[in-house]
Phi, psi and omega in degrees: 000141195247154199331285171311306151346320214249317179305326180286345172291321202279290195314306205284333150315312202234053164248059154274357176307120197233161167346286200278175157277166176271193208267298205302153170198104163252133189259137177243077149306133170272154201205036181276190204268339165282020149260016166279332186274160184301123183239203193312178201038051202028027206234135179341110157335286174275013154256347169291333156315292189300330156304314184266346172291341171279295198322233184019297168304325180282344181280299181334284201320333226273317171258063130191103201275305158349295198280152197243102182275167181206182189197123180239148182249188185194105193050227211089200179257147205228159198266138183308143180083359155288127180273161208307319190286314149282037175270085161212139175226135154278095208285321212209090170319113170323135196176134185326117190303105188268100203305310188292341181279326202267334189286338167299307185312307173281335168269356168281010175319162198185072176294132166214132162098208171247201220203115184280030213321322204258347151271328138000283219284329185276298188302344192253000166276332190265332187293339194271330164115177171239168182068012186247170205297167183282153205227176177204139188255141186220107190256128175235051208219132157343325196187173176314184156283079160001323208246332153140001179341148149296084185306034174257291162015294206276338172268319205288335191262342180271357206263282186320351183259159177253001134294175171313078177232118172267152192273072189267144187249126173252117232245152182237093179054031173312173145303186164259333168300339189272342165270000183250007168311314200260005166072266174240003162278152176316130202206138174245137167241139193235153190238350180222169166292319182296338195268323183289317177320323177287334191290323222258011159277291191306323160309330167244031177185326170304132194230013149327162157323104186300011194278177187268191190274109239290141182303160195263159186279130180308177179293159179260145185222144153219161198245145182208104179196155191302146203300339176210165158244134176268157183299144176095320201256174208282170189230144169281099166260117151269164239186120149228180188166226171264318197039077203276158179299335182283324212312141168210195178225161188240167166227125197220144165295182181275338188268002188270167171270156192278023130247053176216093157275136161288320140216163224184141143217155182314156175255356158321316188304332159114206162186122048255171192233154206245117157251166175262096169310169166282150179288001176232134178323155143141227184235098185268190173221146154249154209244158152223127169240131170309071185318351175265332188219013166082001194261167180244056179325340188191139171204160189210116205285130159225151184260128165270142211200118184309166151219146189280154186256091213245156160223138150308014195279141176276150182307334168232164169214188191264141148311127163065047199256152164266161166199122187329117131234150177266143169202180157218161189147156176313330199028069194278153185294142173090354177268154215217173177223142174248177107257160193188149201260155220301142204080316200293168174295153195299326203266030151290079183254128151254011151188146145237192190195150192244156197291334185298005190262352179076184196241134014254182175241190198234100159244163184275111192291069175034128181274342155275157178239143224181172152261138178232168184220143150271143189222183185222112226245131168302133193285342193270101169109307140101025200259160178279120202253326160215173199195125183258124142326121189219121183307093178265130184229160156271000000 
């Protein structure tokens, strides 16, 4: 049964939640060697478990006289020659509650071994019987299945059975993997004793909307800066956000993932914040990125937009002459107008000038005479973006 079959088995299974709770309630507990550590109040996982599930049962019992709880472990300590992966025992038959078979029950708890979870949970489906009133397994562990089991297992026994059973899950400081394990059933997960009391109320008596709990919304983040840029020059981002300590805003192609950037600054730096377009046309984003996990909170489309690049020069000049060029171009930092003889390699200069000086500028003519070219050379990279043929005469 493939992933998806089986979250559409579980939703559909398990929206039997009506007006009352059902009367059945069989609990699937881990009873593995991890409910020996220590949980709240420094006092043993299971036994803070076990306290509070009589505490619970007993309010149930008191406003609901009907019900019949029941209690299966998924491991614990198992009778010789069992093996460790099929140690679940059905300590207690769904059946009118008898306080002293549950306070026995629970304090002779003996976490041991590993945790069958996912055959636990197939044994408490089969436990419930078929054709009888709708009934709910309520799964309570630490931690994942141990043994390498199939969550399909569980759609495949839910499929097949022929009553009514909804699932709920309670999780004791799970993962995230480990809850998207069970897909779409219902799942509260706690981290204290108070939190475990409300879940293991809403397992027996809640009768809210069985979905899980809605994904938390991410931090709001916005990006605010102009619709095009020319290459090369700085861009004004203004920003808001969490202003998480990593957290930064970006100048990014659109397709990168949010730790791949063209420039960057921290947002500690405040806002706005001055990024540099790239030196090649086309179409990017600027980003506010979650510096801890990388998500991409907020982006907003910019055009890097060419700009021509024109130079200006008279065709001849005097050997050891200064003489005026004119230009346009991006002037992106590091970028120059050179001269250099004709042919030569970029970085063969023989005299420059850098573009932050505005146009035009001045260079100094070669004391031989000959042919050079002025050129207008990128500070990124270093490549020649134009370039004039120039006459040095005596």
């Amino acid at each position: 049964m493939t992933r998806t079959a089986l979250v559409v088995g579980l939703i559909v299974t398990a929206s039997i939640a009506a007006a009352d709770p059902p009367d059945r309630i069989l609990f699937v507990l881990d009873a593995s060697d991890r409910m020996t550590g220590t949980g709240p109040d420094g006092a043993p996982v299971h036994e803070v478990l076990g306290a509070s599930l009589l505490q619970v049962l007993a309010g149930a019992v008191a406003d609901h006289p009907d019900l019949q709880p029941g209690l299966r472990l998924a491991g614990g300590s198992a009778d010789d020659g069992v093996v460790p992966c099929r140690s679940t025992h059905l300590v207690i038959p769904v059946s009118t509650p008898d306080r002293e078979r549950w306070i026995e029950a629970v304090d002779g708890l003996e976490p041991a071994g590993v945790c069958p979870l996912i055959g636990a949970t197939v044994a408490a489906i089969d436990d419930l019987g078929d054709g009888q009133s709708p009934a709910r397994v309520v799964v309570v562990t630490a931690g994942g299945d141990d043994c390498g089991d199939d969550i399909a297992r569980v759609g495949q026994a839910l499929a097949e059975h022929q009553g009514e059973i909804e699932i709920r899950l309670i999780g004791l400081g799970l993962d995230a993997a480990t809850l998207d394990t069970f897909g779409s059933v219902p799942a509260r997960d706690v981290r204290d004793r108070d939190a475990l009391l409300q879940a293991l109320e809403w397992a027996v008596s809640g009768t809210e909307e069985t979905e899980s709990p809605a994904e938390p919304e991410p931090p709001s983040a916005s990006i605010g800066a102009p619709a095009s840029v020319p290459v090369g020059q700085k861009v004004t981002v203004d920003w808001s956000g969490p202003e998480g300590p990593e957290d930064f805003v970006s100048f990014a192609r659109s397709d990168a993932a949010g730790t791949d950037y063209l420039d960057w600054a921290r947002t500690e730096g405040g806002s706005p914040a001055t990024l540099s377009a790239p030196d090649e046309p086309g179409s990017y984003e600027l980003r506010y990125v979650d510096g801890t996990t990388n998500e991409v909170l907020a982006r907003t489309a910019i055009d890097v937009e060419a700009i021509a690049i024109t130079l200006d020069v008279p065709p001849t000049v005097t050997a050891g002459r200064r003489f005026a060029v004119s230009w346009t171009g991006p002037a992106a930092p590091g970028d120059m107008l050179t001269i250099s003889r004709a042919g030569a390699p970029t970085h063969r200069v023989l005299d420059w000038a850098s573009t932050t000086l505005g146009s035009p500028v001045t260079l100094a003519a070669p004391g031989r005479p000959g042919a050079y070219e002025v050129r207008y050379v990128n500070g990124t990279g270093g490549d020649v973006a134009a370039r004039v043929r120039i006459e040095v005469r005596r």
